[in-house]
C-alpha positions in Angstrom: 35.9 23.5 1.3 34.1 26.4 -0.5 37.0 27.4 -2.6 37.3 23.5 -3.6 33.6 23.5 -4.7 33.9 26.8 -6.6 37.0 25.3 -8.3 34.7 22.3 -9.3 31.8 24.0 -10.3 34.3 26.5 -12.7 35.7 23.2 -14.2 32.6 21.9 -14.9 31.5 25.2 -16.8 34.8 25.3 -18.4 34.3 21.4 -19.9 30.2 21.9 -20.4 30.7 25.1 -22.8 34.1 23.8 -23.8 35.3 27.8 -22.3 38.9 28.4 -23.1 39.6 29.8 -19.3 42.7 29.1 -17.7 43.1 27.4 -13.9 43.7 30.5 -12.5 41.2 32.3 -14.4 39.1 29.3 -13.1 40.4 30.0 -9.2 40.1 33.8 -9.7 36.6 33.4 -10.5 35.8 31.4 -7.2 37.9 34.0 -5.1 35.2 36.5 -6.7 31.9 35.0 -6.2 33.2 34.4 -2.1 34.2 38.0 -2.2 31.2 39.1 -3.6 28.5 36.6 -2.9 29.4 35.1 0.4 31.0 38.3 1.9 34.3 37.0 2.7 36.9 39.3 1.7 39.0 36.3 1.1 42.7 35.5 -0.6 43.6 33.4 -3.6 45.0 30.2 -2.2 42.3 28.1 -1.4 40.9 28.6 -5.3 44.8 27.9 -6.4 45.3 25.3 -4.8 42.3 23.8 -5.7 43.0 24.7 -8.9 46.5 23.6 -9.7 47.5 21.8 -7.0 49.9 18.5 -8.0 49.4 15.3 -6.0 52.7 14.7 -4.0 53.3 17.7 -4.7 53.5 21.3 -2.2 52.1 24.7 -4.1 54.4 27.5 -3.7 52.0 30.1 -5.0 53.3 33.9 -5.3 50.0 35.5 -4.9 50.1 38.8 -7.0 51.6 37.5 -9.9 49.5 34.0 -9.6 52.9 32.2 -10.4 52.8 28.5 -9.2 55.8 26.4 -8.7 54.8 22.6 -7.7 57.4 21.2 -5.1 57.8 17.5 -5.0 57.3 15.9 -1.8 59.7 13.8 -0.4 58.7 9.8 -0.9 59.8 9.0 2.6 57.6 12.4 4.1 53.9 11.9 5.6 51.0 14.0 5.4 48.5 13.7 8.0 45.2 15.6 7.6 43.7 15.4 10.5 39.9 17.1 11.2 39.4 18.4 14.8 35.9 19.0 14.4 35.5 22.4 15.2 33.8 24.1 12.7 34.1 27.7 11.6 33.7 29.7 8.4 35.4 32.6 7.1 32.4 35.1 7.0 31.8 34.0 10.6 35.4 34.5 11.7 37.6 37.2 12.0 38.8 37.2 8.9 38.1 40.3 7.1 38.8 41.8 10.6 42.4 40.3 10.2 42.8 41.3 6.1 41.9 44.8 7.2 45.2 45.0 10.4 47.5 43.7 7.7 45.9 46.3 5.1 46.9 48.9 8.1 50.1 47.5 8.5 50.9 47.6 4.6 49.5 51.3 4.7 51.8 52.0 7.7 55.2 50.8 5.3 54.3 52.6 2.5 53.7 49.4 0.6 50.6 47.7 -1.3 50.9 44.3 0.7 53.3 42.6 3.7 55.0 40.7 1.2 57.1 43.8 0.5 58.0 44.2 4.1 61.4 42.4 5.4 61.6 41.5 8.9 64.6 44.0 9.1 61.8 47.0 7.9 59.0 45.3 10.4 61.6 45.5 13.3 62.8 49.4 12.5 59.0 50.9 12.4 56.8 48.2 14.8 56.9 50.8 17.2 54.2 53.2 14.8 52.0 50.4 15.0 49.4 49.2 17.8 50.2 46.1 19.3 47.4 44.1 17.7 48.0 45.2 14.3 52.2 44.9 14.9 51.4 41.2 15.9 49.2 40.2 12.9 52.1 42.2 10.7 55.1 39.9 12.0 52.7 36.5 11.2 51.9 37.5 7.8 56.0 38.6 7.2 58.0 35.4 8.8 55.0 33.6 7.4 56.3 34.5 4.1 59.5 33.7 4.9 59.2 30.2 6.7 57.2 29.4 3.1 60.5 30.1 1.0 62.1 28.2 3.6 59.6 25.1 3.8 59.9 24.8 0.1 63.5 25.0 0.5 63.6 21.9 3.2 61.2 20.2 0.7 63.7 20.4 -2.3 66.2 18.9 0.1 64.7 16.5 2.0 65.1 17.9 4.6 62.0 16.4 6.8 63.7 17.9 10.2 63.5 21.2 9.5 59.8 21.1 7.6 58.7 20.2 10.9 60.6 23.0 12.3 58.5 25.4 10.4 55.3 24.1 10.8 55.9 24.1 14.2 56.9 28.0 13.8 53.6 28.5 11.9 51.3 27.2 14.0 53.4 28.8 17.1 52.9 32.1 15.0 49.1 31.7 14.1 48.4 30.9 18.0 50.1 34.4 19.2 50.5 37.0 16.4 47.5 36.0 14.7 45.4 34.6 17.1 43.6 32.4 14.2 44.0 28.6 16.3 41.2 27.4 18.6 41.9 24.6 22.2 41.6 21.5 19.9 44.2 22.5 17.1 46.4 23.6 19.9 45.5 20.3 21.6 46.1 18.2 18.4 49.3 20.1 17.3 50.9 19.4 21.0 50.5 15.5 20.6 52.1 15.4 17.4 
């Protein structure tokens, strides 16, 4: 991935020049130059990830404050990465199409970014927004919440209801965000 070269390259620098620069300093850099340089008005948690990410471990990553908490895996839970081949970038996409709804929606609940908005809030004002934007709103909000609650399942054990909420995600990006393509669908049906 771009974020996982930009990472690289930053480390590099860092152990080259012997820089006293911090991981996310490191990831906050790479966010930057794809922001600037590549024209993707993209997040943080590719670089973070990239960055400080644990093996066997999950990342929950509280995006403002660059906090990181590393969640142990279960031993007995399987990750399978699997590549579809369908390619896409983010400049290409709809990305800074779908950062600019949420940035409406914030605007719409008074508040500097969804993360502030609970699903009680999203249900009392949806009806100010347009339907696109209200759809891309709820994704982003239970998004945030099925996150606290995957990392909850994963301090448990509890395998069953991980799988729940990927399920839920992927059910989520598919119709409020409309991010998923045929063969993602296609592969996330036969597992």
């Amino acid at each position: 991935s771009s974020a996982a070269l930009e990472v690289v390259i930053g480390q590099t620098f860092k152990v080259l020049f012997n820089l006293e620069i911090s991981q996310a300093e490191i990831a906050l850099n790479g966010q930057q130059a794809e922001n600037e340089f590549v024209g993707c008005n993209c997040g943080i948690m590719d670089q973070m990830i990239s960055a400080e990410g644990r093996e066997n471990h999950a990342m929950l990553l509280d995006c403002r404050s660059l906090e990181t908490e590393a969640v142990s895996m279960p031993e007995d839970m399987a990750v399978v990465i699997i590549n579809s081949n369908k390619k896409r970038g983010l400049v290409d996409s709809e990305y800074n199409t779908r950062r600019q709804q949420c940035e409406e929606a914030a605007r719409t609940f008074g508040v500097k970014a969804l993360r502030d908005v609970t699903i009680e809030q999203f249900n009392e004002k949806v009806y100010e927004l347009n339907e696109i934007v209200a759809k891309r709103a709820r994704h982003v909000i239970t998004e945030n919440n099925r996150t606290v609650e995957a990392a909850k399942a994963l301090r448990s054990h509890n395998i069953n209801r991980m799988s729940e909420l990927m399920a839920q995600s992927h059910a989520s990006m598919r119709d409020d965000f409309d991010i998923t393509v045929k063969e993602i669908d296609t592969l996330v049906e036969m597992v």
